[in-house]
N, C-alpha and C positions, 0 to 999 in steps of 0.2 A: 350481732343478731345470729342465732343457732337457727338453722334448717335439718327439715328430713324432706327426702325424698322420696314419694310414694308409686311404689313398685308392681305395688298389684290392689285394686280394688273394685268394689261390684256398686252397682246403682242403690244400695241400699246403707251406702258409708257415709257418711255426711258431717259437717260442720254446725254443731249445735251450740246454741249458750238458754239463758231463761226464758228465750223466748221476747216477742214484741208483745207491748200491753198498751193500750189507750188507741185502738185504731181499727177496732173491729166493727165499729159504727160506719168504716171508711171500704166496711166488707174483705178485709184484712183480716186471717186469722194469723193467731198467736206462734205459732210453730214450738221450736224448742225442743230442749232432752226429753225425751218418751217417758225416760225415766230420771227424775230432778233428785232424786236423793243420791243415785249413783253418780250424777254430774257434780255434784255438790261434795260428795266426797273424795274424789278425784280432785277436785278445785283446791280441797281443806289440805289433804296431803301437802302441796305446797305452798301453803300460807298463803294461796292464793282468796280473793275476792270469790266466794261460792257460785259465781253465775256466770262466771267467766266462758269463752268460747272454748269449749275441747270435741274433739272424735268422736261421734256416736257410731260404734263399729256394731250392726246386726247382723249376725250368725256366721261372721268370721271373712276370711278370704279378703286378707287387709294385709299388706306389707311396708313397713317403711326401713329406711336405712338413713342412717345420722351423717351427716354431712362435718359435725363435730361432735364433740362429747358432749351429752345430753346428759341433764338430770326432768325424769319425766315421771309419770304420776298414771294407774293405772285400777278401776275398779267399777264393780258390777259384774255381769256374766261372768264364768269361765268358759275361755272363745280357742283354747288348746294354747294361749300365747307363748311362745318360745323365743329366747334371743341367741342368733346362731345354733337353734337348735337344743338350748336348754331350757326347761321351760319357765314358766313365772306365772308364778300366780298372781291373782288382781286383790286388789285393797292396800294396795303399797306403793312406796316411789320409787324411782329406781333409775342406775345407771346407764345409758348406751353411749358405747365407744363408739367414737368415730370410726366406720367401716362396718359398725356389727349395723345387723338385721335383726328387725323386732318384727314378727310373721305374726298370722291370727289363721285359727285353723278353721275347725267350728267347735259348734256348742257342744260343752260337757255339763255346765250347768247356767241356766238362764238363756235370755237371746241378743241382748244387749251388750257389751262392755264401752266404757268411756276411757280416754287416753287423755290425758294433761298435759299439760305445760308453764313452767312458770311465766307467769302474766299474762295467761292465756295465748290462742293462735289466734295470729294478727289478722282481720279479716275488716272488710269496710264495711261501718255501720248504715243497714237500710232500714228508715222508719222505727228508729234504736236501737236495733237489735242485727247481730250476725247469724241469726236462727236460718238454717237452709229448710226452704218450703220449695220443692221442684212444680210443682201444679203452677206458684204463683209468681214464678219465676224471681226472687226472694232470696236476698242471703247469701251465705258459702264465701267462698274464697274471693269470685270476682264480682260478687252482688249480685250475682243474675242467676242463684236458684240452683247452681249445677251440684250434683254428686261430685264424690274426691272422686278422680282419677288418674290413673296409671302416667305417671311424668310430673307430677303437677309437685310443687314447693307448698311444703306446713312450714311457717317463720314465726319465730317469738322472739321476746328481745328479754324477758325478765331473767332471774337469777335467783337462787335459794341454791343453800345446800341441805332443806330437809329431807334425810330417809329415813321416812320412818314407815307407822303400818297403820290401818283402822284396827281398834281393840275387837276383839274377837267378840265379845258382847255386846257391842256397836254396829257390827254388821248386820245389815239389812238382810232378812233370811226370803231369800231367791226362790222357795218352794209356794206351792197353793197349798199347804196344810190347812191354814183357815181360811172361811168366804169372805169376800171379798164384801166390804161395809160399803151402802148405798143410801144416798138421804132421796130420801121420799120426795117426790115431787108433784106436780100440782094436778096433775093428770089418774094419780094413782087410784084415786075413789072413781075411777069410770072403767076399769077393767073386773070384771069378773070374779067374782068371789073365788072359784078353781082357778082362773088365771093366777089371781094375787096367790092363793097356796101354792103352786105350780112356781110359778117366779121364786119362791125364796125357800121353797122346801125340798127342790130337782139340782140336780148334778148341770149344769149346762158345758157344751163340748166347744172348743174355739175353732172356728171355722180354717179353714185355708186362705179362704176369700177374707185376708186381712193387711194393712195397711199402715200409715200413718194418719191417716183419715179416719181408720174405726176398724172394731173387731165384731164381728157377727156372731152371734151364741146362737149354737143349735139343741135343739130341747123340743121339748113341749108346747106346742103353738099356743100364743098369749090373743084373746080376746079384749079388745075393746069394744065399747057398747058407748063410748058416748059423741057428741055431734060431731062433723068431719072440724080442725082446727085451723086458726088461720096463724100462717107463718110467724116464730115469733125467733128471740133471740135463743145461741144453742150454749150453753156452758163445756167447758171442758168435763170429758168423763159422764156428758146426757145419754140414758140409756133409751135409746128411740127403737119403739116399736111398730115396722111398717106393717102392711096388711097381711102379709103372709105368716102374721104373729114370730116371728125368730129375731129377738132383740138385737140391736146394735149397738157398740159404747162407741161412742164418736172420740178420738184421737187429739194431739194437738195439732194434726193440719186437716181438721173438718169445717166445713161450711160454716159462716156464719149464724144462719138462720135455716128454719127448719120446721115443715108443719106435721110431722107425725107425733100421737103422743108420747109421754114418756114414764117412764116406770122412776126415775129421777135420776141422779147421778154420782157415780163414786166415788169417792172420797178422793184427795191428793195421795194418802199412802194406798190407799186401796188400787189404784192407777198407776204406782209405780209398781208395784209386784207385778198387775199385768203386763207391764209394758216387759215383763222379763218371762212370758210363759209362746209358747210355742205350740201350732197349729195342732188340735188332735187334743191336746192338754184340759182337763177338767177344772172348772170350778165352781162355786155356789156364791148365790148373795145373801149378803143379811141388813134389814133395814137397821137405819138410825137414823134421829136426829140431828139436826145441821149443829147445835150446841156443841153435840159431845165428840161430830166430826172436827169440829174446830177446835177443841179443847186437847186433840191427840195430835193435830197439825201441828200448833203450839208446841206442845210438851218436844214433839219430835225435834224441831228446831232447836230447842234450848239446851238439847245433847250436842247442840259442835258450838254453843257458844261455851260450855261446859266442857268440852275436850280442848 
């Protein structure tokens, strides 16, 4: 069994896999990588199982030291990572000798990066899944919810000697150049004909006031006009508009249920770009249908059965 030992890190570093699913009736949310494509390619790097438990490091100030020679697996953000001081870039696998130090600064580009391991890092399955949810006390290392920190043992037992790299036209492009696709939900014929222009035709600014619960858009204040609602189920990626009009995309550790309406909710790639954008950062929406949302999920998937 290979360890590292973590050296330095902050309440926002945590132990994530796919997340838990069939349990949110039990008021259980899903938890899980922020962002699943970069967990997923991280996993692929070493022939691992794509859901597997790895490091979701945000905005850096993460240090570990190998206890043996490691072969590990690194991609999403650029978070400054350096080994002994040279640096490394993410979308790759890669070696640490026993005694070196793998450091995370902060962000140069994105706000996420994810760290692998072959056969993932060993962690006890609670309600299936190693996903760390801290609110629900949930996950991580010793079941009960906590952030990685400073002393604490990452152990794997698997083995691979693949190094290789994600193809450079594979990678997931980490900018907001395009808005971000939203399927229409059920609520959207009760807002305001300038509200709905407003929503998908405006710049909107990401708040500070942001989380693994949700991110708050500042903009243009959204009018609803139709009757107050009553609580219902919240999908991952639900864009909730409470009274003060400033919309909210609810996260993978948001509430189950929830009675503000909603403008609908983002797509799975559309959710992982955010999950890589930073407080102050711009973006826009654009609607779509749930069809052609699903038809670009698909397609995306079928690129690492294809690599």
């Amino acid at each position: 069994m290979s360890r590292l030992t973590i050296q330095a890190s902050t309440p926002l570093c945590l132990l994530q896999d796919a997340g838990r699913f069939g349990v949110r009736h039990l008021g259980v949310t899903q938890g899980g990588a922020a962002d699943w494509r970069s967990l997923a390619w991280a996993n692929w790097l070493l022939g691992n199982a794509l859901d597997l438990p790895a490091v979701e490091i945000t905005l850096g100030g993460f240090t570990v030291y190998a206890e043996e020679d490691c072969l590990l697996a690194l991609a999403g953000a650029d978070l400054g990572a350096r080994i002994d001081g040279e640096a490394l870039a993410p979308w790759r696998s890669f070696k640490l000798r026993q005694g070196q130090t793998l450091q995370f600064s902060q962000p140069s580009l994105g706000a996420r990066a994810y760290l692998a391991a072959p056969g993932g890092f060993i962690a006890p399955s609670v309600l299936g899944s190693s996903a760390t949810v801290v609110r629900e006390e949930l996950g991580g290392l010793d079941g009960r919810g906590l952030p990685l920190a400073k002393g604490a043992t990452l152990r794997y037992s698997g083995d691979t000697l693949l190094l290789r790299e994600v193809p450079a036209q594979q990678r997931p492009d980490l900018r907001l150049d395009a808005p971000l696709d939203l399927v229409l939900g059920a609520q959207i014929g009760e807002f305001s004909g300038q509200s709905l222009f407003d929503a998908f035709n405006s710049a909107w600014t990401l708040d500070s006031r942001a989380d693994r619960m949700g991110i708050r858009l500042l903009g243009t204040a959204l009018q609803y006009q139709g009757r107050p609602m009553i609580s219902e189920g919240i999908p991952l990626g639900a864009v909730q508009v409470p009274p003060d009009g400033q919309p909210i995309v609810l996260l993978n550790d948001r509430q189950t249920i929830g009675g503000y309406p909603r403008l609908g909710a983002l797509t799975p790639l559309a959710l992982a770009r955010l999950a890589q954008c930073l407080p102050g950062e711009k973006v826009r929406l654009r609607p779509v249908v749930q069809d052609v949302a699903h038809q670009e999920h698909v397609a995306y998937l079928q690129r690492f059965r294809n690599s």
